[in-house]
CHARMM-style PDB file with segment names, atoms N, HN, CA, C and O in Angstrom:
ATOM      1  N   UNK     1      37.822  16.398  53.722  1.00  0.00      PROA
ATOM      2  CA  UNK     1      38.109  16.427  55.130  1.00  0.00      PROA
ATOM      3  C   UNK     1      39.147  15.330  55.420  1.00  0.00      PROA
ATOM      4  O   UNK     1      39.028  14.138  55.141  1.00  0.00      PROA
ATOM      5  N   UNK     2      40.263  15.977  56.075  1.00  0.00      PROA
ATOM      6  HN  UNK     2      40.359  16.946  56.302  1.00  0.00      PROA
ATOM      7  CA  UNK     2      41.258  14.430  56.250  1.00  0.00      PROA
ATOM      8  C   UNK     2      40.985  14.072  56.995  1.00  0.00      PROA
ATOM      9  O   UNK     2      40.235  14.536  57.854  1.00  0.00      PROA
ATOM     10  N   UNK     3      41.883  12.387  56.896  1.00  0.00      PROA
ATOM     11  HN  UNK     3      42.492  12.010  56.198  1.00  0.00      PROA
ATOM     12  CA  UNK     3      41.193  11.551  58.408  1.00  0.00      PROA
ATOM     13  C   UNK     3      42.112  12.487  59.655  1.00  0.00      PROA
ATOM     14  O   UNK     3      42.989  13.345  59.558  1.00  0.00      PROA
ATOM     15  N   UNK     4      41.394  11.816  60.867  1.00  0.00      PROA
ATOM     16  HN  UNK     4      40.682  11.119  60.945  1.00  0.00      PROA
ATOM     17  CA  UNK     4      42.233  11.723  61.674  1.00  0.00      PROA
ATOM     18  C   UNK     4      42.309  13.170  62.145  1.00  0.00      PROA
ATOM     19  O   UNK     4      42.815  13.549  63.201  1.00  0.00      PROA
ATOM     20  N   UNK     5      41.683  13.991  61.127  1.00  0.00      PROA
ATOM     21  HN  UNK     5      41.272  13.683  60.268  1.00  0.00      PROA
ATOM     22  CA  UNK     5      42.308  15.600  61.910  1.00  0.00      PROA
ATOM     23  C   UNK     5      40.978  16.370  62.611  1.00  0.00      PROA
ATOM     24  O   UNK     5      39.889  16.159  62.078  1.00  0.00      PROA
ATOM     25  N   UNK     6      41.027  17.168  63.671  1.00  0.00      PROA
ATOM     26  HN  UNK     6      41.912  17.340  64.104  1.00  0.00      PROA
ATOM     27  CA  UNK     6      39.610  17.741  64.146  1.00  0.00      PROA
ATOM     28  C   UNK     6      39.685  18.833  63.234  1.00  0.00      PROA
ATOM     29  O   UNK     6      40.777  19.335  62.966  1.00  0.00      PROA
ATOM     30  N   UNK     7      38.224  19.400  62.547  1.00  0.00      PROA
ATOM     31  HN  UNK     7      37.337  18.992  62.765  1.00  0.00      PROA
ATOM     32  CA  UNK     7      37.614  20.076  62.308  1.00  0.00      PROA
ATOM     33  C   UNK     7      36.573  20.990  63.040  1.00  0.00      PROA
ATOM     34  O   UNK     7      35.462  20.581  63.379  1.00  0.00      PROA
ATOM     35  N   UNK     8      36.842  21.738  63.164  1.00  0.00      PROA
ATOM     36  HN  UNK     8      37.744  22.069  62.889  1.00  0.00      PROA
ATOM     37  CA  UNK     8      35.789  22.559  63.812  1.00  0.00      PROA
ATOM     38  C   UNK     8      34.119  23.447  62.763  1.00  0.00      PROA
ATOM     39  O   UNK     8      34.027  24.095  61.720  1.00  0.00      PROA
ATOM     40  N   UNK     9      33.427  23.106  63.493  1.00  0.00      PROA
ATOM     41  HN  UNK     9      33.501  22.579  64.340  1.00  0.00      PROA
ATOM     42  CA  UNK     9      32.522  23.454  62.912  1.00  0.00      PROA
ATOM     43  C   UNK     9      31.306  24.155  63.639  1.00  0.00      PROA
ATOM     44  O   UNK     9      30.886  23.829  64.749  1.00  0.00      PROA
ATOM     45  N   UNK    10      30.716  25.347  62.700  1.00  0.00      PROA
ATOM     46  HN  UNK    10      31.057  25.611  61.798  1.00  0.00      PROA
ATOM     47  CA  UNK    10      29.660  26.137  63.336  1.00  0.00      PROA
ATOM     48  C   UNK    10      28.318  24.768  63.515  1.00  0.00      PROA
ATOM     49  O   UNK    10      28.470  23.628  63.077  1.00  0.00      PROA
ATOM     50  N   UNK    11      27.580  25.062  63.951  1.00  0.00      PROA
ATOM     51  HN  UNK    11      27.457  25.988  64.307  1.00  0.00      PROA
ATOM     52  CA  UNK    11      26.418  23.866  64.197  1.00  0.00      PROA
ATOM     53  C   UNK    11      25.423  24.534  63.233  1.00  0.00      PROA
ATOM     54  O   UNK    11      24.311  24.228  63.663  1.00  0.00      PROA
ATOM     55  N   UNK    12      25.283  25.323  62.099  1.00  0.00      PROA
ATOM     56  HN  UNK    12      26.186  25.572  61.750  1.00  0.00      PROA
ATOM     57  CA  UNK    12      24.742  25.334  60.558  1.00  0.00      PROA
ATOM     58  C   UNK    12      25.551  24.351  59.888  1.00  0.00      PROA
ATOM     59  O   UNK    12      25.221  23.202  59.593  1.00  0.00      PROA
ATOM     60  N   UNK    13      27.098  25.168  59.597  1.00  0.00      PROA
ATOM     61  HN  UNK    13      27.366  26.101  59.837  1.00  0.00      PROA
ATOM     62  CA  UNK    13      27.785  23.768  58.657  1.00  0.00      PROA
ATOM     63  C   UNK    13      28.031  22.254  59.496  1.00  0.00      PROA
ATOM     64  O   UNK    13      28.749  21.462  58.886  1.00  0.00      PROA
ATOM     65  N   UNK    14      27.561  21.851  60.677  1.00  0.00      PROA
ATOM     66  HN  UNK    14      26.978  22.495  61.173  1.00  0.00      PROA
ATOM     67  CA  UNK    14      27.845  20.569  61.315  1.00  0.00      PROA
ATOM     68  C   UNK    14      25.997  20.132  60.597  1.00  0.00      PROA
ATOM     69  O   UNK    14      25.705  18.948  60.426  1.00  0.00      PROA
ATOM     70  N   UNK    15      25.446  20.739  60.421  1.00  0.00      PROA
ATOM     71  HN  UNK    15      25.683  21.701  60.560  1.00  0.00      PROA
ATOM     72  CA  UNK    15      23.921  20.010  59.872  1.00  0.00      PROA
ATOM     73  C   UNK    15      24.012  20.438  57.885  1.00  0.00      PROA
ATOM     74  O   UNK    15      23.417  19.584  57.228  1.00  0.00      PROA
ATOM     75  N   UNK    16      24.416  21.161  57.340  1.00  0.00      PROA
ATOM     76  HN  UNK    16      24.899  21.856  57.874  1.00  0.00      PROA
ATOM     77  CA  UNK    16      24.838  20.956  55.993  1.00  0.00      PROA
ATOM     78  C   UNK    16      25.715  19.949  55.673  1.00  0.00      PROA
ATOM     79  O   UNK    16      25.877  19.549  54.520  1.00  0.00      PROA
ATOM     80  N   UNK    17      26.257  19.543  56.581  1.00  0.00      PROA
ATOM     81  HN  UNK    17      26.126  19.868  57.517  1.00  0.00      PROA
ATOM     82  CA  UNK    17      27.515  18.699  56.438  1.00  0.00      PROA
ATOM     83  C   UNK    17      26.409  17.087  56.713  1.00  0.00      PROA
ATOM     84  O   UNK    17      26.340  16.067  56.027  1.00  0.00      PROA
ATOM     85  N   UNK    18      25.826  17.397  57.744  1.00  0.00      PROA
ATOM     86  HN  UNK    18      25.882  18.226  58.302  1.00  0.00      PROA
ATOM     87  CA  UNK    18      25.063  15.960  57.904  1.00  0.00      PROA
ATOM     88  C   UNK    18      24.020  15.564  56.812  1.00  0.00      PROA
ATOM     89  O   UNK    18      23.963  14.379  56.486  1.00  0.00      PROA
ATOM     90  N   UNK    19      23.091  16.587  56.151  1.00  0.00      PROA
ATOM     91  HN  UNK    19      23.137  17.550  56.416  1.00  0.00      PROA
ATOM     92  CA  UNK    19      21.919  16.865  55.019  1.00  0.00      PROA
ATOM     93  C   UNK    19      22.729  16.138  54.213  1.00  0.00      PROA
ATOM     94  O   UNK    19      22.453  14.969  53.945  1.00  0.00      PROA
ATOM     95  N   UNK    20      23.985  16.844  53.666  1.00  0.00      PROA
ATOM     96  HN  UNK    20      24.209  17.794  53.885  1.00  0.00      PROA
ATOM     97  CA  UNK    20      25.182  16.408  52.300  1.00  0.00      PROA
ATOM     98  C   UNK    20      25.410  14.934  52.251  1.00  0.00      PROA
ATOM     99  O   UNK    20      25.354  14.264  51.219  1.00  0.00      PROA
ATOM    100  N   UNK    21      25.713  14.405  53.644  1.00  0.00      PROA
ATOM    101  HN  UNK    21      25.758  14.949  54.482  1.00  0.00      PROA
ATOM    102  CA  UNK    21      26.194  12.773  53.860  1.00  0.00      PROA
ATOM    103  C   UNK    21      25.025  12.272  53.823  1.00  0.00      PROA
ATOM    104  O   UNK    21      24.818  11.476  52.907  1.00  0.00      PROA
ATOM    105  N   UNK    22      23.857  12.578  54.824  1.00  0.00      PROA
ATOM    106  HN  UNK    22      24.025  13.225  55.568  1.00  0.00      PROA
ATOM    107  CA  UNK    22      22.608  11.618  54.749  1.00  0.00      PROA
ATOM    108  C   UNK    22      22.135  10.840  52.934  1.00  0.00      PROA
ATOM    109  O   UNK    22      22.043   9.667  52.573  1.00  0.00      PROA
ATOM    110  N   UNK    23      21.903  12.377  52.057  1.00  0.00      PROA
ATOM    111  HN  UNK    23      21.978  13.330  52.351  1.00  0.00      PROA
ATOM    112  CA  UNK    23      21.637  12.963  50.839  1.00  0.00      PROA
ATOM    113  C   UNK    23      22.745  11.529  49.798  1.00  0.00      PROA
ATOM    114  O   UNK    23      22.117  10.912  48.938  1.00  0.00      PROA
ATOM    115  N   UNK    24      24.152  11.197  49.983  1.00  0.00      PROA
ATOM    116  HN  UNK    24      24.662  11.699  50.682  1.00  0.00      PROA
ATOM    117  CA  UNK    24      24.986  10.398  49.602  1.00  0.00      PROA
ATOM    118  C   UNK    24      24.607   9.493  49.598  1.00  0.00      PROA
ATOM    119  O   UNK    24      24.458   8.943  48.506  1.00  0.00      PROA
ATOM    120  N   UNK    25      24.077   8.531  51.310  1.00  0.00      PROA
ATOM    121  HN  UNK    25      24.198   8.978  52.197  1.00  0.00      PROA
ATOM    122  CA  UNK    25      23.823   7.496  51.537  1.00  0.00      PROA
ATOM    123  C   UNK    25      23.098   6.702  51.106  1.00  0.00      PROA
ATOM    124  O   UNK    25      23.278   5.498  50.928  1.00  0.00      PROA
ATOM    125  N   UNK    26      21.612   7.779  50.771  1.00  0.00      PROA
ATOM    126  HN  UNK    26      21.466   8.758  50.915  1.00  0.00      PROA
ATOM    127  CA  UNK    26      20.472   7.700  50.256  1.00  0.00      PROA
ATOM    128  C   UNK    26      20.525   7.011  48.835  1.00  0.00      PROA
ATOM    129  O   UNK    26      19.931   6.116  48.235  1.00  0.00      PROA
ATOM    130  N   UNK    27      21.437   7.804  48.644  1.00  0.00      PROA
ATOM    131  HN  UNK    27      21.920   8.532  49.132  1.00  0.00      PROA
ATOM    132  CA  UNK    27      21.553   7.496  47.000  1.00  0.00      PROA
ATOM    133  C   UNK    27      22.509   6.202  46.603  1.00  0.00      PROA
ATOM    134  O   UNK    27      22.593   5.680  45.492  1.00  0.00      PROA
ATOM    135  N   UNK    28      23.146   5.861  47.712  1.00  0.00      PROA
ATOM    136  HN  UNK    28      23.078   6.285  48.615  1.00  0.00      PROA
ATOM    137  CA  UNK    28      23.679   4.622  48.090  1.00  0.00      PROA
ATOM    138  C   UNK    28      23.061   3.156  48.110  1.00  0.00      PROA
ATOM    139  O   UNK    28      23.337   2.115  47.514  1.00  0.00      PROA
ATOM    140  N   UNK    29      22.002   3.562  49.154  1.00  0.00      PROA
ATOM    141  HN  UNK    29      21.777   4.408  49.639  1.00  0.00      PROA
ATOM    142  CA  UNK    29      20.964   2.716  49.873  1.00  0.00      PROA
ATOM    143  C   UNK    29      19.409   2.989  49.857  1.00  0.00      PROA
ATOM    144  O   UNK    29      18.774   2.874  50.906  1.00  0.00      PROA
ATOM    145  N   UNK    30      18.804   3.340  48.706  1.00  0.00      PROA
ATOM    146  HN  UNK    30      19.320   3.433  47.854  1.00  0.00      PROA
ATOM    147  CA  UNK    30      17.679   4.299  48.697  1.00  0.00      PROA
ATOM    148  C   UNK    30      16.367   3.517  48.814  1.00  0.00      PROA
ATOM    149  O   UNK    30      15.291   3.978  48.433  1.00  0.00      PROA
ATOM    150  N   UNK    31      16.508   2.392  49.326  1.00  0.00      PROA
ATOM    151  HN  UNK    31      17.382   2.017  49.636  1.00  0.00      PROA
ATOM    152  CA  UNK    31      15.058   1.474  50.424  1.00  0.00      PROA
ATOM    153  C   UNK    31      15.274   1.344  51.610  1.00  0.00      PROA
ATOM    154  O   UNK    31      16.269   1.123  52.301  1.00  0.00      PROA
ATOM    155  N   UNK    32      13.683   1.589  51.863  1.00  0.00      PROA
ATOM    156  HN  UNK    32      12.875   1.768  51.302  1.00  0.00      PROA
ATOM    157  CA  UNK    32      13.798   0.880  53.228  1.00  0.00      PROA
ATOM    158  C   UNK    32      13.878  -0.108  53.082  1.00  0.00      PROA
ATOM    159  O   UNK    32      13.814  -0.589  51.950  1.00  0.00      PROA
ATOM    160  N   UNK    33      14.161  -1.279  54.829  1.00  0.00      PROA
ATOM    161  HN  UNK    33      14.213  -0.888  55.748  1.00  0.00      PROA
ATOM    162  CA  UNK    33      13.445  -2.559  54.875  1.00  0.00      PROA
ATOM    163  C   UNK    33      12.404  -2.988  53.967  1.00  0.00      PROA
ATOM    164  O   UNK    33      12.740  -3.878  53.186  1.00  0.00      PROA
ATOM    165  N   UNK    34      11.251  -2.570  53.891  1.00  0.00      PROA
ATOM    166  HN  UNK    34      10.978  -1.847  54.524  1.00  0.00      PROA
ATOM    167  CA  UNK    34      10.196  -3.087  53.498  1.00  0.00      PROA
ATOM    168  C   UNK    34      10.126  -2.979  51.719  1.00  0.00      PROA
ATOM    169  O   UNK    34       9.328  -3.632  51.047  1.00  0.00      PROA
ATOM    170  N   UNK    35      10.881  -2.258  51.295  1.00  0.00      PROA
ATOM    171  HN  UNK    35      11.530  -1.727  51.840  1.00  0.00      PROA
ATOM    172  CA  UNK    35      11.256  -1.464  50.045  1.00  0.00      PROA
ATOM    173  C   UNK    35      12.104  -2.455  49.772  1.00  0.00      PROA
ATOM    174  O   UNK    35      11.714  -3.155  48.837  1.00  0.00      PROA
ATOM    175  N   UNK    36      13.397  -2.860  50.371  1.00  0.00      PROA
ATOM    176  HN  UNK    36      13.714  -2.292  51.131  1.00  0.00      PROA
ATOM    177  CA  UNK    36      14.367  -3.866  49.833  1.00  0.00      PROA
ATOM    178  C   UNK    36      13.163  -5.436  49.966  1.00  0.00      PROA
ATOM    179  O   UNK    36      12.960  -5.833  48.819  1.00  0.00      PROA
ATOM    180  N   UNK    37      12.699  -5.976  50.608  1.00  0.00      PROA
ATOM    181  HN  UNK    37      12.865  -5.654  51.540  1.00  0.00      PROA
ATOM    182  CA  UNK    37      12.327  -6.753  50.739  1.00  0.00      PROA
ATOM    183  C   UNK    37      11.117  -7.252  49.641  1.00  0.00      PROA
ATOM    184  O   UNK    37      11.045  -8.440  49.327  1.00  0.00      PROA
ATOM    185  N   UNK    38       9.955  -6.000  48.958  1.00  0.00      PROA
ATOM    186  HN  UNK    38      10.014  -5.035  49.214  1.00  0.00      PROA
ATOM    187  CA  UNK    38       9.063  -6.253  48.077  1.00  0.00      PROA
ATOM    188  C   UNK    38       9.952  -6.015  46.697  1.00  0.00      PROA
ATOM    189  O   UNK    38       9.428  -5.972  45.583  1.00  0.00      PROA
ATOM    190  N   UNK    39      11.035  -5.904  46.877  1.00  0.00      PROA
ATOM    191  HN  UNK    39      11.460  -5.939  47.782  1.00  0.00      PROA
ATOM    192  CA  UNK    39      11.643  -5.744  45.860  1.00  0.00      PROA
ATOM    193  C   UNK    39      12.281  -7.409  45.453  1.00  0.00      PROA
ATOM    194  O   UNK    39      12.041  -8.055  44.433  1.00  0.00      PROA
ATOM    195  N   UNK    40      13.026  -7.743  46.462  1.00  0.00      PROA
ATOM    196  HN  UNK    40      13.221  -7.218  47.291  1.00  0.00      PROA
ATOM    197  CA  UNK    40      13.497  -8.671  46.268  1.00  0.00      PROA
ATOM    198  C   UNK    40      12.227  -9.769  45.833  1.00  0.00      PROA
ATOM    199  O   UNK    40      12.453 -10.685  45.043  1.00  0.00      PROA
ATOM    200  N   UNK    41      10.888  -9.557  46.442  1.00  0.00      PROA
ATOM    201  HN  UNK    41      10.705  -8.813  47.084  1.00  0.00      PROA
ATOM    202  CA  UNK    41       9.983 -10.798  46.312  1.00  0.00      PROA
ATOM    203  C   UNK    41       9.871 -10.456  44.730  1.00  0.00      PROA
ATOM    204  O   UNK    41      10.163 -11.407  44.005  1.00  0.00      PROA
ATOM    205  N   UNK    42       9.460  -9.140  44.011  1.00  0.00      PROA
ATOM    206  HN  UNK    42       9.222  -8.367  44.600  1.00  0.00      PROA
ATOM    207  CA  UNK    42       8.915  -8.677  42.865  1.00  0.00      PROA
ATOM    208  C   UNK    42      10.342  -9.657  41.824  1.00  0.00      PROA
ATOM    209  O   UNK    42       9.935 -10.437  40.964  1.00  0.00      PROA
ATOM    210  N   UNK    43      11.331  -9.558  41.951  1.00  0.00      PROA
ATOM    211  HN  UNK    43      11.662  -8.924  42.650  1.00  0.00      PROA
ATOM    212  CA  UNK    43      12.480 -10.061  41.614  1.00  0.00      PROA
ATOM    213  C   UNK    43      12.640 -11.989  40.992  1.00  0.00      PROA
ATOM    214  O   UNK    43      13.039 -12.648  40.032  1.00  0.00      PROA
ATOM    215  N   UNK    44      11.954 -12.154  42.465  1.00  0.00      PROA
ATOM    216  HN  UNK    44      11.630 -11.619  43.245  1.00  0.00      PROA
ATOM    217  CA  UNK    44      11.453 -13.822  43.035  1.00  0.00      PROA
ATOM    218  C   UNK    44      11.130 -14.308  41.366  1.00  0.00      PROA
ATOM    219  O   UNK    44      11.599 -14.966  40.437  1.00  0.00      PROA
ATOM    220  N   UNK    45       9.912 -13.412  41.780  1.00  0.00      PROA
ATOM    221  HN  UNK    45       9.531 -12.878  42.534  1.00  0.00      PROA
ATOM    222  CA  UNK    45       9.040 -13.606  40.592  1.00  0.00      PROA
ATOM    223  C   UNK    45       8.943 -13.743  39.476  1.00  0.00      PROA
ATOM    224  O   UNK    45       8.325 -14.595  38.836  1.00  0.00      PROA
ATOM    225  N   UNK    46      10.153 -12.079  38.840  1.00  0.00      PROA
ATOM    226  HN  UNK    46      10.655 -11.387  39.360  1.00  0.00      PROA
ATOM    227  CA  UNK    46      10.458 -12.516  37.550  1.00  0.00      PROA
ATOM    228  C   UNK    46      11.078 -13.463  37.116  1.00  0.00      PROA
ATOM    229  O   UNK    46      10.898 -13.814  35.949  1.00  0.00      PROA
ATOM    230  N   UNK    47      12.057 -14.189  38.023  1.00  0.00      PROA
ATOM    231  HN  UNK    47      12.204 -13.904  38.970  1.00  0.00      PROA
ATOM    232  CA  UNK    47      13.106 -15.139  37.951  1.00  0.00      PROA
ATOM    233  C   UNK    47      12.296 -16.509  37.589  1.00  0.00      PROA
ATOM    234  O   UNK    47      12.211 -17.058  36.490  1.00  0.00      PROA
ATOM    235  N   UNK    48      11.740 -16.890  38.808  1.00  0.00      PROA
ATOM    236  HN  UNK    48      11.809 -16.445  39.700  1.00  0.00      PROA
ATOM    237  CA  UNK    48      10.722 -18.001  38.706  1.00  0.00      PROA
ATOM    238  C   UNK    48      11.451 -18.579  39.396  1.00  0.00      PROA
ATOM    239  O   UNK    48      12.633 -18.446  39.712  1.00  0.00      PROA
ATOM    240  N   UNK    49       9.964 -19.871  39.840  1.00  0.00      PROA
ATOM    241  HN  UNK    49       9.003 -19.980  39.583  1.00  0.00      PROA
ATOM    242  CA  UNK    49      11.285 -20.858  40.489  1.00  0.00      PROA
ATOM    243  C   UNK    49      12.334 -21.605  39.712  1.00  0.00      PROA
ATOM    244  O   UNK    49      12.452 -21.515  38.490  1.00  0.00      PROA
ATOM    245  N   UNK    50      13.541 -22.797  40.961  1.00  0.00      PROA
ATOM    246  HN  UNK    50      13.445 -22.870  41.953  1.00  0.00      PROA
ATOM    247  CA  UNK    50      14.107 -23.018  40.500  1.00  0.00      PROA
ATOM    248  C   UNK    50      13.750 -24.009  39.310  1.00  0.00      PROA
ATOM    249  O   UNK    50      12.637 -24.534  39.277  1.00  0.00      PROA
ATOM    250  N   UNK    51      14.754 -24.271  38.283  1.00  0.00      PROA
ATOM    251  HN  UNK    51      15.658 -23.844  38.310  1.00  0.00      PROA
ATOM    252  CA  UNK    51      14.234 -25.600  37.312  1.00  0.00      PROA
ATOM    253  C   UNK    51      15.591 -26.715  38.357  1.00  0.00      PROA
ATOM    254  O   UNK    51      16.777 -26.502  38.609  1.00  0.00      PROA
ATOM    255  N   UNK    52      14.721 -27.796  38.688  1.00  0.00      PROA
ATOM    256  HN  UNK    52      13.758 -27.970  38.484  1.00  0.00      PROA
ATOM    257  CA  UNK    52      15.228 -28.859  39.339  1.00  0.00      PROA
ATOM    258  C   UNK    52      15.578 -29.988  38.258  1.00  0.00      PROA
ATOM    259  O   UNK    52      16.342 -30.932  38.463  1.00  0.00      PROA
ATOM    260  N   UNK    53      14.966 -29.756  37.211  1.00  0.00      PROA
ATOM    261  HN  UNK    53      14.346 -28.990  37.045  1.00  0.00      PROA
ATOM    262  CA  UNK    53      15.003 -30.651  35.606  1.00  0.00      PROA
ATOM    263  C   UNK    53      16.104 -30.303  34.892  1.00  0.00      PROA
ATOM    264  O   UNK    53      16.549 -30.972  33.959  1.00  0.00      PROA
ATOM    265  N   UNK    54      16.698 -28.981  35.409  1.00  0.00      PROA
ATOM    266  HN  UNK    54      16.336 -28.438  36.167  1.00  0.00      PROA
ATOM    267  CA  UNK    54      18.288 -29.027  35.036  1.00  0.00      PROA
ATOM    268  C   UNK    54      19.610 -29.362  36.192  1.00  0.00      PROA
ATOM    269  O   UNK    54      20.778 -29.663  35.945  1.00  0.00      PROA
ATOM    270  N   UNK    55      19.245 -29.265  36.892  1.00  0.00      PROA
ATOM    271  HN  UNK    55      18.296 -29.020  37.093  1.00  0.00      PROA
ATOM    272  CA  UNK    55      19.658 -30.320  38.186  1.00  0.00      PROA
ATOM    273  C   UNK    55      19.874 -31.493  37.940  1.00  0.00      PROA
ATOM    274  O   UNK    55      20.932 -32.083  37.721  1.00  0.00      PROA
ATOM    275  N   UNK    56      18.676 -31.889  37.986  1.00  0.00      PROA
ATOM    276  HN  UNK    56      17.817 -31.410  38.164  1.00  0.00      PROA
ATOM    277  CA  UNK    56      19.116 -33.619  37.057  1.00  0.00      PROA
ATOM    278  C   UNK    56      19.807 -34.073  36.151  1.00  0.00      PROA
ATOM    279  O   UNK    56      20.367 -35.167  36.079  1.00  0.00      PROA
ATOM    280  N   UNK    57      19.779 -33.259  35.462  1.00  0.00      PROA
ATOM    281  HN  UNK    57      19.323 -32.370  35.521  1.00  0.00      PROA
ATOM    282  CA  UNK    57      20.457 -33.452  33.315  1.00  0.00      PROA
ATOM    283  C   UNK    57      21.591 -33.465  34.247  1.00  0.00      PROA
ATOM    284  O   UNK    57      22.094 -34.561  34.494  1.00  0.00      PROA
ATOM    285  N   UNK    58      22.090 -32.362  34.827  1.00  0.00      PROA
ATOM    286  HN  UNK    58      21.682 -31.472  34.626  1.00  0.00      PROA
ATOM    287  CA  UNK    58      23.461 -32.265  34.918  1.00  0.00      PROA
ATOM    288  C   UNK    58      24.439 -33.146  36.099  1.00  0.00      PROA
ATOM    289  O   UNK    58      25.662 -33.228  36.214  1.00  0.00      PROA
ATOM    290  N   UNK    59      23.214 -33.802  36.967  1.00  0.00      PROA
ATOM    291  HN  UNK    59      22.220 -33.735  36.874  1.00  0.00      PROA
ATOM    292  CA  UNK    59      23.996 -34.957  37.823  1.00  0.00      PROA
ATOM    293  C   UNK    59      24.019 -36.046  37.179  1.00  0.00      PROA
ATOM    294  O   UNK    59      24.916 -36.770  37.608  1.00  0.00      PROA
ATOM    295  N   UNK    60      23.412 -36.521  36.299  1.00  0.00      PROA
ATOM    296  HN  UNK    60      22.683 -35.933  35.950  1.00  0.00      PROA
ATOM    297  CA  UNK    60      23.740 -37.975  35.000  1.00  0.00      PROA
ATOM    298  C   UNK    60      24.603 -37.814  34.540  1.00  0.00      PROA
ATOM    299  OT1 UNK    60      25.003 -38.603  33.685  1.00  0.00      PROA
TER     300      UNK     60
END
């Protein structure tokens, strides 16, 4: 679809057309809030906290 130009569309292909993009996004962005967020904690976790004992070494 180019930019900038109108398209006309029946209101079947204006909702195939929306299913198709939603369907993209998804696969883009595929958490919710709460989904990105237990993810990031699950993440936290494997990481561990920080080491502050290499902090030090490396300001001496």
């Amino acid at each position: 679809m180019p930019c900038g130009e109108d398209i006309e569309m029946t209101p079947e292909e204006q909702e195939t057309w929306l299913q198709e993009k939603s369907a993209e996004l998804e696969a883009l962005m595929p958490l919710t809030d709460q989904e990105f967020l237990d993810e990031g904690s699950r993440l936290a976790l494997q990481v561990g906290p920080p080491s502050f004992a290499l902090c030090r070494q490396e300001a001496t």
